[in-house]
C-alpha positions in Angstrom: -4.1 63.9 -20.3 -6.3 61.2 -21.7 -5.6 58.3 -18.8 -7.8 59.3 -15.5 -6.1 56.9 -13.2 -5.0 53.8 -11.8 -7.6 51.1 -10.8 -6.9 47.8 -9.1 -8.9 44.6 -10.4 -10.2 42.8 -7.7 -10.3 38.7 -7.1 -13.2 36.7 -7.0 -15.5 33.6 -8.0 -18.0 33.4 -10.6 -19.7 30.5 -12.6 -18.8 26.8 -10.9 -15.9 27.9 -9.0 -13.7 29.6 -11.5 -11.0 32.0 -9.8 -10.9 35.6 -11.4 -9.7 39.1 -11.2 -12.9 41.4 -12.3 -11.1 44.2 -13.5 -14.5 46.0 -14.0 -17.5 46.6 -13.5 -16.3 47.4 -9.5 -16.7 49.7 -6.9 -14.9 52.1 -8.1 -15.2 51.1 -11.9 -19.2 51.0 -13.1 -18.5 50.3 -17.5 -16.7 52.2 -20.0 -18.6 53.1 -22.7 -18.9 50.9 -24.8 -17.0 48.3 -22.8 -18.9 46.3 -19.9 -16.8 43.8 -18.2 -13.6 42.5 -18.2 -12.4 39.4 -16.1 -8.5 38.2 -16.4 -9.6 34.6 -15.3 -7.4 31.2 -14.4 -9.3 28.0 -14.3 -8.6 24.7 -13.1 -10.8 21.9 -13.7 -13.4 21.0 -12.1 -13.7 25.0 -12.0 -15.6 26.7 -15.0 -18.6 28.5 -16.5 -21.4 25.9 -17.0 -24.3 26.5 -19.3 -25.5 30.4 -18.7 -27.8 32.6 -20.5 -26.6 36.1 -21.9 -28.5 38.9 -24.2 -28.0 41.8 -25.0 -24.3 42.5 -25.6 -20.9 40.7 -27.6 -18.1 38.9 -25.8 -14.9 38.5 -27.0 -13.1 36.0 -25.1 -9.2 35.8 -25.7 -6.6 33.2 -24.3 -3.1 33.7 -22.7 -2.5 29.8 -21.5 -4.3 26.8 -21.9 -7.4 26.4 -24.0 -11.3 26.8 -23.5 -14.2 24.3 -24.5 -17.4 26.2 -26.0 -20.5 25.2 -26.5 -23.9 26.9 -26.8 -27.5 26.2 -27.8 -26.7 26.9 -31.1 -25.0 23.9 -31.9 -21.4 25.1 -32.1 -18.8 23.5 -30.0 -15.2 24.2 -30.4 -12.1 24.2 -28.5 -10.0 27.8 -28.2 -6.3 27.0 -27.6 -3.8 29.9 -26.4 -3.8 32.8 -28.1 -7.2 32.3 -30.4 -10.3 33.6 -29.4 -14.1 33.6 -29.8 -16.5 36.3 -30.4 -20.0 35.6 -29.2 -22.9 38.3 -30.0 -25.2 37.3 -27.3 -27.9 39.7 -29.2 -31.8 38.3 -28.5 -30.3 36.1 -26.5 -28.0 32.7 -26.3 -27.1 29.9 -23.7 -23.1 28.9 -23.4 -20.7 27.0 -21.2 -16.8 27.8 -21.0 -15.2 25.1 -19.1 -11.4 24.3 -19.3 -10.3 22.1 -21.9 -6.4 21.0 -20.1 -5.6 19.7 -16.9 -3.5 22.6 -16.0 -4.2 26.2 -15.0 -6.6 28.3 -18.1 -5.7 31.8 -18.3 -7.4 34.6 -20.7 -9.4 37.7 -20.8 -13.2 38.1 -21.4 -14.4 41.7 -23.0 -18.3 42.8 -23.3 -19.4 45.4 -25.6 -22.3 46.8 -25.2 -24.6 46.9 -28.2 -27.3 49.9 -29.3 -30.8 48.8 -27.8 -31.7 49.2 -31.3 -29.1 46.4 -32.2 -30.1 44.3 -29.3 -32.5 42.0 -30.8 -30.0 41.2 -33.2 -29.4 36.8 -34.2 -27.3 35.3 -31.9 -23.7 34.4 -33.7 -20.3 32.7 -32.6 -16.8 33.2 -34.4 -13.3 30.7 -33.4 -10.4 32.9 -34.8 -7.0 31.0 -34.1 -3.9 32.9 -33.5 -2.3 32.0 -36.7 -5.4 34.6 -38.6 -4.4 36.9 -35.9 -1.7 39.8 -37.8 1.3 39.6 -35.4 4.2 42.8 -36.4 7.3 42.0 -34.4 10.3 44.6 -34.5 13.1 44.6 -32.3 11.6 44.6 -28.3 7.8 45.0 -29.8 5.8 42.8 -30.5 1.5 44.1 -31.9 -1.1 41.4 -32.4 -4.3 42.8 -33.5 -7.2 41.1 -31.7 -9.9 43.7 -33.4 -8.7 46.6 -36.1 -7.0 46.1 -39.8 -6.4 43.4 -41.5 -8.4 40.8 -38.3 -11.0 38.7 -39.1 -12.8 39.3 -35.7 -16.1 40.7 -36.6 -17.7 43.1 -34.3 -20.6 45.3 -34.2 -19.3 48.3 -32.7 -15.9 50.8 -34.4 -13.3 49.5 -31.8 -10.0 48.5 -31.9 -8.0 46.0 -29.2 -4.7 45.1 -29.3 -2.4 42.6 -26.8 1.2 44.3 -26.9 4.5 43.1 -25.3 7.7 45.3 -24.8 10.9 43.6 -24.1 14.1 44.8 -23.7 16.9 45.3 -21.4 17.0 49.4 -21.9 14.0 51.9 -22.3 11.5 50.5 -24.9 8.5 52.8 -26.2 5.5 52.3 -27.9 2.5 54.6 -29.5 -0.6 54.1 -28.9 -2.7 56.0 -31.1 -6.6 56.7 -30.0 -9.2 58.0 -32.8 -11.0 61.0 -31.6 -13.9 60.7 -29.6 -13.1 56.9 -28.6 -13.1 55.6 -24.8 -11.3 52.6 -23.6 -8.7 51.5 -21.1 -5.2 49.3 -20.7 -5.1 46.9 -18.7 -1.5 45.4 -17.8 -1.1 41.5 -18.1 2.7 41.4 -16.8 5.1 43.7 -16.1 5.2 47.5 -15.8 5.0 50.4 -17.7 4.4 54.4 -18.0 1.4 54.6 -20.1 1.2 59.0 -21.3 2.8 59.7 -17.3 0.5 57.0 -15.3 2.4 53.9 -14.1 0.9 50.8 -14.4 1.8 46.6 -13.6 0.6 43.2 -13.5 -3.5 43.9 -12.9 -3.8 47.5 -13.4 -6.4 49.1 -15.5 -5.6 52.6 -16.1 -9.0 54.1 -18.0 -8.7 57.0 -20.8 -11.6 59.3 -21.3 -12.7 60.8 -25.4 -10.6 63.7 -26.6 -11.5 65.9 -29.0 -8.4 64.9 -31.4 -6.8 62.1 -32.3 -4.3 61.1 -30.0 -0.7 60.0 -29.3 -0.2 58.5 -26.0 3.9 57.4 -25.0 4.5 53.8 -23.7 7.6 53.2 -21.9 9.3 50.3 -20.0 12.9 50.1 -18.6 12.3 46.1 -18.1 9.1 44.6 -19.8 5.4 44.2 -19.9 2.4 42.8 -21.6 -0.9 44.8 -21.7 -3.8 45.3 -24.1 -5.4 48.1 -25.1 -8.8 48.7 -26.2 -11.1 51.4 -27.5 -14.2 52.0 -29.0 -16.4 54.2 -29.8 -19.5 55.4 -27.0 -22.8 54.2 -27.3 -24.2 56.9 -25.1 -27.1 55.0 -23.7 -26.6 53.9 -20.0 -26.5 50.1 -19.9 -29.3 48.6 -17.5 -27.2 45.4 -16.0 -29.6 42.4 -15.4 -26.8 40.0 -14.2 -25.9 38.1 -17.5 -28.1 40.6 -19.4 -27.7 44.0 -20.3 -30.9 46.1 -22.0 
């Protein structure tokens, strides 16, 4: 079976303040090939992520309430309102600040993907996608956006795909999830609870898959609701050498 488990994030601070769950790297989490951090964060001013250096990796960082202010050394300074994102290659190197941008409580997710060390002196870059050049397919109880994959503007170094997918309905929904062969990555449950391929998973679960030789299908079902994302890309194979906000 391609899910390995059930993993717990874990609450925490980072930056000035700012209240997260680290969902990995943890204790019992290191990285997932390509993939090396994800924080589900919520952010209340004065709380946020003041200027900060990063190299050696991309960041994707996607909203679920409120709206981020981004600026960086590059000159770009933009506002990300719920449900648009920005993807920052961090490459020879580049110094941002994410700080809150309403009064109220931010919430969103923030991805890193490794990059080759032979792509890792690549020119910094920023992209601000808003969720209306986002492809949304709704069908009855489903509802797909695709954050990376066909048809999104999100341009990322690395073959991956990540998706945010909600299931509501009052009797059994189900969902495919279908992994290319060879691919790693994980879900990670926003709200709700699910079976994800026989695992169960809710609200702050990150249930890992490991590459398969084949293509495959893997069953989601829900007798209430939930909202998770799912992500996958294909490995690097280098181990990543973690330098706090640097990765070589």
């Amino acid at each position: 079976m391609a899910i390995v488990g059930t993993l717990r994030g874990m609450a925490t601070t980072d930056g000035a303040g700012a209240s997260l769950v680290r969902v990995f790297p943890s204790y019992n989490l290191s990285y997932l090939d390509p993939f090396l951090m994800l924080d589900h964060f919520g952010v209340t001013p004065p709380a946020g992520f003041p200027d900060h250096p990063h190299r050696g990796f991309e960041i994707i960082t996607y909203m679920l309430e409120g709206a981020f202010h981004h600026r960086d050394n590059a000159g770009n300074d933009t506002i990300i309102p719920t449900d648009g994102l920005q993807r920052v290659t961090a490459g020879s190197g580049i110094i941002h600040s994410e700080m809150p941008a309403t009064d109220g409580v931010n919430r969103g997710l923030q991805l890193w993907i490794n990059l080759p060390r032979k792509d890792k002196k690549v020119d910094p870059s920023y992209q601000e996608v808003t969720k209306d050049d986002l492809p949304l397919n709704e069908l009855q109880g489903l509802t797909i956006k695709t954050l990376v994959g066909e048809h999104s503007p999100v341009s990322i170094q690395r073959p991956m795909v990540y998706y945010d997918v909600t299931l509501t309905s009052g009797a059994t929904s189900a969902y495919i999830m279908t992994i290319p062969q060879g691919w790693r990555g994980f879900v990670y449950v926003i709200d709700g609870e699910a079976n994800f391929g026989g695992a169960a998973g809710s609200a702050q679960d990150i249930l890992p898959f490991e590459p398969e030789a084949k293509e495959l299908s893997l069953p989601v079902t829900t007798d209430t609701s939930v909202r998770f994302i799912w992500v996958a890309g294909e490995p690097i194979g280098e181990r990543p050498l973690f330098r706090g906000s640097f990765v070589d």
